[in-house]
N, C-alpha and C positions, 0 to 999 in steps of 0.2 A: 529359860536358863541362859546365864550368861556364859561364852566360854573365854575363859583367859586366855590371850595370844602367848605363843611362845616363840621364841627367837632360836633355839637349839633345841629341837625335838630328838633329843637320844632317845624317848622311852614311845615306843613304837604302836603301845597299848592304847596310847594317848586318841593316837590317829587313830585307831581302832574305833574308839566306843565317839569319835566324833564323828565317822563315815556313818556310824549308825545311827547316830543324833541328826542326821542329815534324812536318811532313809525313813526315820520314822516320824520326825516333826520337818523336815526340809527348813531347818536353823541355819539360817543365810549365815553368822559368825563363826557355826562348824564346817561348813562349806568353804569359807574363805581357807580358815588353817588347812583344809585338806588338800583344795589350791594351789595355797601358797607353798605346799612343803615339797608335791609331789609333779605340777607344771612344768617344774625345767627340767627334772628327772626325765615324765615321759618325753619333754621334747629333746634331750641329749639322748637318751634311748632310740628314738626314730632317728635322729641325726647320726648315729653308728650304722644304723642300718641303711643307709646313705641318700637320704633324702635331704635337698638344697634346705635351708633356713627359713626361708617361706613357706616352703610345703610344710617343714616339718612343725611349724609354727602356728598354719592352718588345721594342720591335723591333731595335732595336742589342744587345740582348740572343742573340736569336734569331738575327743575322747573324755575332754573334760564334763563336757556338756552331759554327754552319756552317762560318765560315771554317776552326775547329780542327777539325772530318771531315774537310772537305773538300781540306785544306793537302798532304796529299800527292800531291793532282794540281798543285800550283803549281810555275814549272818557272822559278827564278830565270836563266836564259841567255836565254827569250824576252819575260819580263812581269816589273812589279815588285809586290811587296807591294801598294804603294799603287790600282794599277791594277787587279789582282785583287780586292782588298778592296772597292773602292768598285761593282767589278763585280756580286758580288754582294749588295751594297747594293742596287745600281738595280734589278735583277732583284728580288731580296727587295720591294722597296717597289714595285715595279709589283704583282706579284701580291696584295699589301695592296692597294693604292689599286682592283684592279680586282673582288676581293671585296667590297669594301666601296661600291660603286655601288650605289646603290638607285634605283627609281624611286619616286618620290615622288607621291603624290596625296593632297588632301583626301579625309577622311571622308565631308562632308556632297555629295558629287558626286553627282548624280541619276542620274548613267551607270552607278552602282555600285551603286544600288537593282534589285534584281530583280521582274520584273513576277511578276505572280500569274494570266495571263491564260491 
């Protein structure tokens, strides 16, 4: 099945039954619209949640990627595209954000000199 491209997706259902077209044949042309429509979304989404241009760029990569494994568990009668998508976004970028917590300490801290006693 061929899907027609659209240039203004107002109608939300669209994306819907193509994530699904995706999930259950893995339709390289539903996949692009789905893509296309919702890629700078999640990456302006991460980019609020203040992650640099790169990061946020690599990581919308990596969500996207998922979303297309993942698309055949997406079940358009209970959830939409959109709300699935961004779901795992938030999940994705939690497990970023909670990798990448360091604890931070000076060098020069006496507490981190070992005695010789």
């Amino acid at each position: 099945m061929k899907i027609n491209h659209i240039d203004n997706c107002s109608d939300n259902k669209y994306l819907d039954v193509c994530l699904h077209f995706v999930g259950q044949s893995r339709n390289h042309d539903a996949f692009v619209e789905v893509y296309n429509f919702y890629a700078g979304r999640v990456k302006a989404y991460l980019a609020q949640k203040g992650l640099t241009d790169g990061v946020a760029e690599e990581l919308m990569s990596e969500i996207m990627l998922r979303v297309l494994r993942e698309s055949d568990r997406f079940n358009p009668n209970t959830e939409t595209a959109s709300g699935y998508i961004f779901c795992i976004a938030r999940d994705h970028w939690l497990t970023f954000n909670r990798g990448y917590q360091r604890i931070e300490f000076e060098q020069d801290d006496p507490m981190l000199k070992l005695s010789s006693t």
